[in-house]
TIKOL-117663 format. One record per residue (C-alpha): residue number from 1; residue in one letter; x, y, z. Coordinates in Angstrom, 3 decimals. Layout:
    i  aa         x         y         z
  NUM   A         X         Y         Z
...
***
This chain:
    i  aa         x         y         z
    1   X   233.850    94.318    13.310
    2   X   234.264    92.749    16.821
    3   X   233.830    88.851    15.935
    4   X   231.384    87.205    17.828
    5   X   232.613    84.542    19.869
    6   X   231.029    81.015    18.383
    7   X   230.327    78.255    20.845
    8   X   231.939    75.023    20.436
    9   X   229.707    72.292    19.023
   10   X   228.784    69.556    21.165
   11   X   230.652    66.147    19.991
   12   X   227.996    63.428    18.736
   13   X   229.635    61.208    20.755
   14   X   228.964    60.416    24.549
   15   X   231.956    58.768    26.431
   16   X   230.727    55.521    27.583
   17   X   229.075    55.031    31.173
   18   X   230.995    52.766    33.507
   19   X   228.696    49.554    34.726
   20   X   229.189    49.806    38.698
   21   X   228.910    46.377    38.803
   22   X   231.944    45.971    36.873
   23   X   233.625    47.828    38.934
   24   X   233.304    44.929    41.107
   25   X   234.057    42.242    38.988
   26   X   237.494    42.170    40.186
   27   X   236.952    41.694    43.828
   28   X   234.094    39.407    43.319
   29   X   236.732    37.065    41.554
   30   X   238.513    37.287    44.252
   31   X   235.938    36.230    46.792
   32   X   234.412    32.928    45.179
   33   X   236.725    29.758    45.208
   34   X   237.201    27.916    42.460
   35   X   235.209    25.423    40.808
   36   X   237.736    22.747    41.848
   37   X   237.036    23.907    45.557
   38   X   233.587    21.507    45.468
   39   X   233.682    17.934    44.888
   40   X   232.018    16.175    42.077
   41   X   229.241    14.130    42.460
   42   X   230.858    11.041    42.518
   43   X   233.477    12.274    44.678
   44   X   230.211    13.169    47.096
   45   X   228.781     9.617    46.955
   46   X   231.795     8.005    47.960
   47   X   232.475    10.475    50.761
   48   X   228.826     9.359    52.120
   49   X   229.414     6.046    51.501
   50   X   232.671     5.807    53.545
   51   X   230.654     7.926    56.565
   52   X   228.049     5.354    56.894
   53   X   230.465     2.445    56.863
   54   X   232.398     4.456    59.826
   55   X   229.300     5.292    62.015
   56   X   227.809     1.238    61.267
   57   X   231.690    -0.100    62.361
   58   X   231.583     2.084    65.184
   59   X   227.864     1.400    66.497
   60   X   228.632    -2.162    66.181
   61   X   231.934    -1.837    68.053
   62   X   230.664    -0.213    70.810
   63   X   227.369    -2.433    71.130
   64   X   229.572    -5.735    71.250
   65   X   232.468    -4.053    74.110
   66   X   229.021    -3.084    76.388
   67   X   227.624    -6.664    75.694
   68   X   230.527    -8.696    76.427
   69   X   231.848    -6.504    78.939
   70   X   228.567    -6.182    81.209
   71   X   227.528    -9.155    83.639
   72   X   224.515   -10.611    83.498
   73   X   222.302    -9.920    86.620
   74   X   221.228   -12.194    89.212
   75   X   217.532   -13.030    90.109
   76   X   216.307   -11.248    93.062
   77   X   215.546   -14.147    95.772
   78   X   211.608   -14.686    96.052
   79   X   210.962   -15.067    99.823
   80   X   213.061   -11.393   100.069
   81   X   211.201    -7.924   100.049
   82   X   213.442    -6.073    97.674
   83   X   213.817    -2.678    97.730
   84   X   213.878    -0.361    95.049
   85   X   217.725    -0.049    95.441
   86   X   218.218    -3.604    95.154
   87   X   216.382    -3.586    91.563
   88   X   219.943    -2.163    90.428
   89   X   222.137    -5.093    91.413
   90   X   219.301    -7.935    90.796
   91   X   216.505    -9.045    88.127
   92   X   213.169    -9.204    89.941
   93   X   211.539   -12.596    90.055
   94   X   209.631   -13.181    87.136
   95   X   205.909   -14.434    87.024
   96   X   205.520   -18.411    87.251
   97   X   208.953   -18.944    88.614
   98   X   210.735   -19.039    92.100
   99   X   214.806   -17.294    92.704
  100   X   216.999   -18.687    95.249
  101   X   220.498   -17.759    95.115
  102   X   220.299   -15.716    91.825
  103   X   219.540   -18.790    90.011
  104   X   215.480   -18.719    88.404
  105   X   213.431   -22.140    88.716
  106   X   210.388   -22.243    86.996
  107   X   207.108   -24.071    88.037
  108   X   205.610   -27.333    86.646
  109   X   204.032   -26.664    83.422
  110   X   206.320   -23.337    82.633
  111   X   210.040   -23.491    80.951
  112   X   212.707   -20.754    81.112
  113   X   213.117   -18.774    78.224
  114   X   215.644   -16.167    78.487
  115   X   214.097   -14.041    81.784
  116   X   210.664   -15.362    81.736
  117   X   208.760   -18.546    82.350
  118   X   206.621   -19.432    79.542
  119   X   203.984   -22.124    79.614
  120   X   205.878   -25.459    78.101
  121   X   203.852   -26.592    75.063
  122   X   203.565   -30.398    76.013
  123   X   202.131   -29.735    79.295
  124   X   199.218   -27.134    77.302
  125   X   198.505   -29.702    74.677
  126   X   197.778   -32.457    77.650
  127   X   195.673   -30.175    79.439
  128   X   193.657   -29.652    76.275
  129   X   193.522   -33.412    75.530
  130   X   192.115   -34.135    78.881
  131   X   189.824   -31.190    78.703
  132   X   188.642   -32.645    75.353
  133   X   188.097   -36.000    76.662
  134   X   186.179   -35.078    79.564
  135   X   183.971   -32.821    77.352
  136   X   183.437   -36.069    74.904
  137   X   182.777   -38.586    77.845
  138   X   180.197   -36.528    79.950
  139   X   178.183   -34.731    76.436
  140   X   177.874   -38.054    74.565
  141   X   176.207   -39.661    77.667
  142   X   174.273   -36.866    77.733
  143   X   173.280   -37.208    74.495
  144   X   172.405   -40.780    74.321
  145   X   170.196   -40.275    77.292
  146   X   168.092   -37.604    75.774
  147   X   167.799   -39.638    72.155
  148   X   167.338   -43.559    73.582
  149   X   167.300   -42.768    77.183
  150   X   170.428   -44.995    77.887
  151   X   173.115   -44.122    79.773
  152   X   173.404   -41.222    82.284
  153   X   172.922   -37.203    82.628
  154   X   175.718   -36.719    85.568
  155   X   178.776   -38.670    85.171
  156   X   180.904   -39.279    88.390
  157   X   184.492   -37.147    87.302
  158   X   186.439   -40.041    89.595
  159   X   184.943   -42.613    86.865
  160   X   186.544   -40.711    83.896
  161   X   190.050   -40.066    85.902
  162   X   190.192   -43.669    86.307
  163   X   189.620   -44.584    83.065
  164   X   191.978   -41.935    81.600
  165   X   194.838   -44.017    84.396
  166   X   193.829   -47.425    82.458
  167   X   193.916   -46.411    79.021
  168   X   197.469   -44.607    80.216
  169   X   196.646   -41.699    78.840
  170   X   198.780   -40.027    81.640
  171   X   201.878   -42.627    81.984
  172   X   204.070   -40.121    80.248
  173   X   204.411   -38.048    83.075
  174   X   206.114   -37.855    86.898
  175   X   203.931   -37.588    89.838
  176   X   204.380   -34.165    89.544
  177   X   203.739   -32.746    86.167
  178   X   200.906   -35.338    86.355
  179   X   199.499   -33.639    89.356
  180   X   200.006   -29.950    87.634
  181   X   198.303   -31.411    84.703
  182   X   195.383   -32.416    86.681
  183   X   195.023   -29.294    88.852
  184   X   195.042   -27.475    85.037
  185   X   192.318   -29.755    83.709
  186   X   190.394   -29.826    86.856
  187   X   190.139   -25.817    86.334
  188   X   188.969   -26.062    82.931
  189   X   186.776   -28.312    83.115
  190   X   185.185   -26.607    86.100
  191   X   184.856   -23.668    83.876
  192   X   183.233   -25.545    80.472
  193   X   181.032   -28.213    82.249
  194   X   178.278   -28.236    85.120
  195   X   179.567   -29.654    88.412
  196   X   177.409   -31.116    91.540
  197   X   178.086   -32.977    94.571
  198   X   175.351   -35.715    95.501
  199   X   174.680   -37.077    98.269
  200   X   177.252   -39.527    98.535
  201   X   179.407   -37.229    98.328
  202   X   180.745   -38.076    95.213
  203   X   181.447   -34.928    92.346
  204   X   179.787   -35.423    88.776
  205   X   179.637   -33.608    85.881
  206   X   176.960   -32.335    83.351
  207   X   177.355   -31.064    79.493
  208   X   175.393   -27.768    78.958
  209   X   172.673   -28.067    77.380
  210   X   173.827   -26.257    74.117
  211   X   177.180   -28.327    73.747
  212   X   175.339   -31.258    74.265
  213   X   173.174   -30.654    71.109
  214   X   176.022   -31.007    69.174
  215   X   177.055   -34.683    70.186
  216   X   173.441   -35.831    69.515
  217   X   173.953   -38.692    66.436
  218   X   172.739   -37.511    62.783
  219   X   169.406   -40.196    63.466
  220   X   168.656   -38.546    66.281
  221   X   168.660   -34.961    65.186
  222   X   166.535   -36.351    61.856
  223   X   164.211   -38.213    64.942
  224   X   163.363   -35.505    67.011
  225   X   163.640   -32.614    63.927
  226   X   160.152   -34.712    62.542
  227   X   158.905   -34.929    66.117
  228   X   158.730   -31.106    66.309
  229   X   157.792   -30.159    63.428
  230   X   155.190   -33.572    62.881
  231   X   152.140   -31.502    61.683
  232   X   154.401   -29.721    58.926
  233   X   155.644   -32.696    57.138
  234   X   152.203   -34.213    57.548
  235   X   151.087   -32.003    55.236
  236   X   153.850   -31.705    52.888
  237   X   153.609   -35.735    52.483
  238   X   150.400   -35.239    52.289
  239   X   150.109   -33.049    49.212
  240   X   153.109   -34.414    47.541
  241   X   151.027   -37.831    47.177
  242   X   147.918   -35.728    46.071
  243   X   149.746   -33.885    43.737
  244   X   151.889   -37.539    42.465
  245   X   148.204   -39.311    42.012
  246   X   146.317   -36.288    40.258
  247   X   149.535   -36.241    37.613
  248   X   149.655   -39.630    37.141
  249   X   145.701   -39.632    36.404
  250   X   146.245   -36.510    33.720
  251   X   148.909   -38.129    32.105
  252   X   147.055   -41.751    31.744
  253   X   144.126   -39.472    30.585
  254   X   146.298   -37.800    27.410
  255   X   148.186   -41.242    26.334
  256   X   144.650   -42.806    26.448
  257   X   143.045   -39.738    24.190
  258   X   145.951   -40.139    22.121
  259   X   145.513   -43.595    21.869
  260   X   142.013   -43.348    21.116
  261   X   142.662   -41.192    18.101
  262   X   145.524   -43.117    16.590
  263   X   142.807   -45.983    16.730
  264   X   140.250   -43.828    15.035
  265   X   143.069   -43.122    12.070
  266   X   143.910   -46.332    11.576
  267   X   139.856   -47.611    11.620
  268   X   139.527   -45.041     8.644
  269   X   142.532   -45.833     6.994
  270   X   141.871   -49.624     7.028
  271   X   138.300   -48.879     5.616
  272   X   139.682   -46.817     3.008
  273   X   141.900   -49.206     1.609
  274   X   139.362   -51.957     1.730
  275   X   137.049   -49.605    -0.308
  276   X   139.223   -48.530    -2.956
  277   X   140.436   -52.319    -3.305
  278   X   136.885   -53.599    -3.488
  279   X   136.164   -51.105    -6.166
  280   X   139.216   -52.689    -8.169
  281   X   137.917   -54.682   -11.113
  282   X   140.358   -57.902   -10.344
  283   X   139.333   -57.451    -6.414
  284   X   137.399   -60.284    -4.723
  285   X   137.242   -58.442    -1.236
  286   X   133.387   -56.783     0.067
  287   X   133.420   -53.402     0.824
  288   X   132.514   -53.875     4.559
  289   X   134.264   -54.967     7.062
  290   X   133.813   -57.144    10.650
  291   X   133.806   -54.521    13.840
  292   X   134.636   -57.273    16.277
  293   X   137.747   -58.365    13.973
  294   X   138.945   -55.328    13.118
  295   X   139.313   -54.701    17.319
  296   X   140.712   -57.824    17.318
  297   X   143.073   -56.798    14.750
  298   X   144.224   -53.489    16.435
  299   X   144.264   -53.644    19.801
  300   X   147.074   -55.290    21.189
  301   X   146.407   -58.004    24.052
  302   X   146.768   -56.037    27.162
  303   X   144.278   -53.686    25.616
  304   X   141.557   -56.103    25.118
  305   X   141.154   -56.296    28.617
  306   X   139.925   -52.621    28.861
  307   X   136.591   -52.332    26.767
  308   X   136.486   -48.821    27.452
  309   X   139.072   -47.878    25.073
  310   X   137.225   -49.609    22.293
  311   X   134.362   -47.778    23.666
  312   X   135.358   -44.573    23.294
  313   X   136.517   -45.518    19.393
  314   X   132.942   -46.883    18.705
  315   X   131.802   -43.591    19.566
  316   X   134.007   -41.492    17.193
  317   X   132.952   -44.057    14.533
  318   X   129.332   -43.969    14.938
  319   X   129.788   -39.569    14.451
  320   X   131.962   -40.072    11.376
  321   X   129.594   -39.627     8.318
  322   X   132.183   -41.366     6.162
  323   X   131.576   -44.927     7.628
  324   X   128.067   -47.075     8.121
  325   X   127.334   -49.073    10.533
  326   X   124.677   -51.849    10.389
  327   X   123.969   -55.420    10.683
  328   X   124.597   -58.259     8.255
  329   X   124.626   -62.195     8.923
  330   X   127.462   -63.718     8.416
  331   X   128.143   -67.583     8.391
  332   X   124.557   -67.716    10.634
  333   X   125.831   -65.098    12.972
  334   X   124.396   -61.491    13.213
  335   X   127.926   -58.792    13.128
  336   X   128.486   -55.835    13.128
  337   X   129.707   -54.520     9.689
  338   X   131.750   -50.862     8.782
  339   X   131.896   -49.859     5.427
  340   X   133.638   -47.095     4.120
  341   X   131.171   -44.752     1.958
  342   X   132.979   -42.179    -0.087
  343   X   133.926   -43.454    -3.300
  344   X   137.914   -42.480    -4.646
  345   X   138.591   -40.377    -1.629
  346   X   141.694   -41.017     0.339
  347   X   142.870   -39.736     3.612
  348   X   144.730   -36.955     4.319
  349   X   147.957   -39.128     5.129
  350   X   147.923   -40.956     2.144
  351   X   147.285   -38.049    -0.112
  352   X   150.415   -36.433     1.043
  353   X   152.246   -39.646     0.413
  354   X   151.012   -40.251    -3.400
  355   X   151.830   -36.730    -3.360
  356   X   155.642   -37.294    -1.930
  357   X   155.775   -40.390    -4.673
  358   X   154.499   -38.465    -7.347
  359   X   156.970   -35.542    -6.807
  360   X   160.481   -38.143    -6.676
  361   X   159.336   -39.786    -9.798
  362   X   158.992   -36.738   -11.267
  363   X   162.341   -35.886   -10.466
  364   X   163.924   -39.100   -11.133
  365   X   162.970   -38.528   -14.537
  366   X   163.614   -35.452   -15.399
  367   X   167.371   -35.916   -14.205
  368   X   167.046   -38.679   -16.458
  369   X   165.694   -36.677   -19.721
  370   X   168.446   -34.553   -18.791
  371   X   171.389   -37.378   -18.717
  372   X   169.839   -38.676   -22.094
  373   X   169.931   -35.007   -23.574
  374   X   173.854   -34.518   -22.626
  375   X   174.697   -37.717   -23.425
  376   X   172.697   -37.095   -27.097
  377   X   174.745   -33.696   -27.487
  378   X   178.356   -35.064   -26.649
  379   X   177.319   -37.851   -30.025
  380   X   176.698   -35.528   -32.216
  381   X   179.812   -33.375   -31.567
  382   X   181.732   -36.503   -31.433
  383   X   180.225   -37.183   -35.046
  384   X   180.802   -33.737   -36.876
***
């Protein structure tokens, strides 16, 4: 028999797949540099370090050659129209200040400072002095006129120049910065106060109206403050002193209720006692007792001379059931006797304190029973 032709069995095993990236790999190593190509990070900080060092030596190089090798402008002359093409080779003229020559000469009152003329502190703080001064004379005449009616509204302005020349308020200055200084306070004064011409001719000066209320003296304000507002404080006083009289009455009126009644205790307590001592079998004292000396005995002197306080007591007496009242002769003389009426009772007062008594002599002894029982116990275990 023919033999059938057999197919060859397929192997199990599949020959790898190449990775086309890996295929690469080899030229990619060639590409990248090395890691040694790149600095480290301290090699980096050092790098920028020394850059900014460079560029701050240079800048400072070059700023110092253009400084020091560049000459200063001169000052454009005032009287001469420059041009636009002369602002190139000249600084213009600054404010306050006059050129001649290049050279820059500042005005009374202003100092050179660098290019510009500033305002030269001394000068400002003698303007403002003078302005101050002028302000003080003119508002505090002002002032007194309106609160006494001395002195005068309009104050001449030669009168306070003068005196500002004798007090020599101004002899620290030439003839010209004094005349600068002058012009400077003239203009501000101007400005702050009112200023008139009479008919002399002569120029004074007024404080407003507003800045002379504040130079008006502490009396004054107080003065015309009451003036204004007269009806208002009227009335206030008014019921202050109605109010001070009707609390002084109310109080007088409780110290003398008060007064009354601490009478009234001590009428009953005094009758008491003389009761419950009369009852006493060694007691020579009668029950009753004088009105007119028990007052006596009670009130003290500056009382006396008010009878209505003892008035008043009479009255609480005559309501109390506890006590009679009636007449009895006494040494020819008709009194008044009180006698107390209720046998062995005693007043609310002096129960508590018999009460008080009782209770600490209660306890006194019964600490004592107990010191005599301890004492008693400690023998007889001493003894056995």
């Amino acid at each position: 028999m023919d033999s059938i032709p057999r197919k060859r069995p397929k192997s199990e095993s599949k020959p790898p797949k190449r990775n086309p990236k890996s295929s690469h790999s080899p030229i990619k190593s060639l590409l990248e540099p090395p890691q040694s190509f790149f600095p480290s990070k301290e090699e980096f900080i050092k790098l920028l370090t020394i850059l900014l060092i460079a560029c701050a030596v240079a800048f400072t190089c070059s700023f110092l050659a253009n400084y020091l090798g560049s000459d200063p402008k001169s000052f454009c002359d005032s009287d001469s129209d420059s041009i636009d093409s002369d602002l190139d080779s000249c600084e213009p003229c600054p404010v306050n200040g006059e050129c001649h020559q290049g050279k820059l000469q500042c005005n009374h009152g202003y100092r050179k400072q660098g290019t510009l003329c500033i305002e030269d502190g001394a000068i400002y703080e003698s303007t403002k002095k003078l302005v101050r001064h002028f302000e003080r004379k003119v508002c505090e005449a002002y002032a007194l006129n309106e609160c006494y009616g001395t002195d005068t509204i309009w104050v001449p302005e030669n009168g306070v120049w003068n005196e500002l020349r004798s007090n020599g308020f101004m002899d620290n200055f030439d003839e010209s910065a004094y005349d600068f200084v002058k012009a400077k306070a003239v203009e501000a004064v101007a400005a702050l106060l009112e200023k008139r011409t009479n008919a002399n001719g002569i120029d004074e000066l007024k404080c407003p109206e507003l800045l002379m209320e504040s130079y008006k003296p502490l009396t004054c304000r107080v003065q015309q403050w009451l003036l204004q507002h007269i009806v208002i404080v009227s009335f206030s006083c008014a019921m202050l002193v109605t109010c001070a009289i009707l609390l002084r009455k109310i109080q007088r009126k409780r110290r003398f209720s008060s007064r009354v009644e601490e009478l009234y205790d001590q009428v009953c307590d005094f009758l008491e006692e003389n009761a419950v001592t009369s009852n006493s079998a060694d007691s020579n004292c009668e029950p009753w007792v004088i009105a007119s000396r028990l007052r006596d005995h009670l009130l003290l002197p500056r009382e006396r001379r008010d009878p209505l306080l003892w008035t008043k007591v009479e009255e609480l007496i005559q309501e109390d059931s506890r006590i009679d009242r009636y007449p009895k002769i006494i040494k020819g003389e008709q009194k008044v006797v009180w006698e107390w009426q209720v046998e062995g009772s005693l007043s609310l007062s002096k129960l508590k304190k018999r009460r008080e008594t009782q209770k600490r002599v209660r306890q006194i002894s019964d600490s004592n029973k107990i010191l005599q029982d301890n004492y008693n116990r400690r023998i007889a275990e001493t003894s056995s």
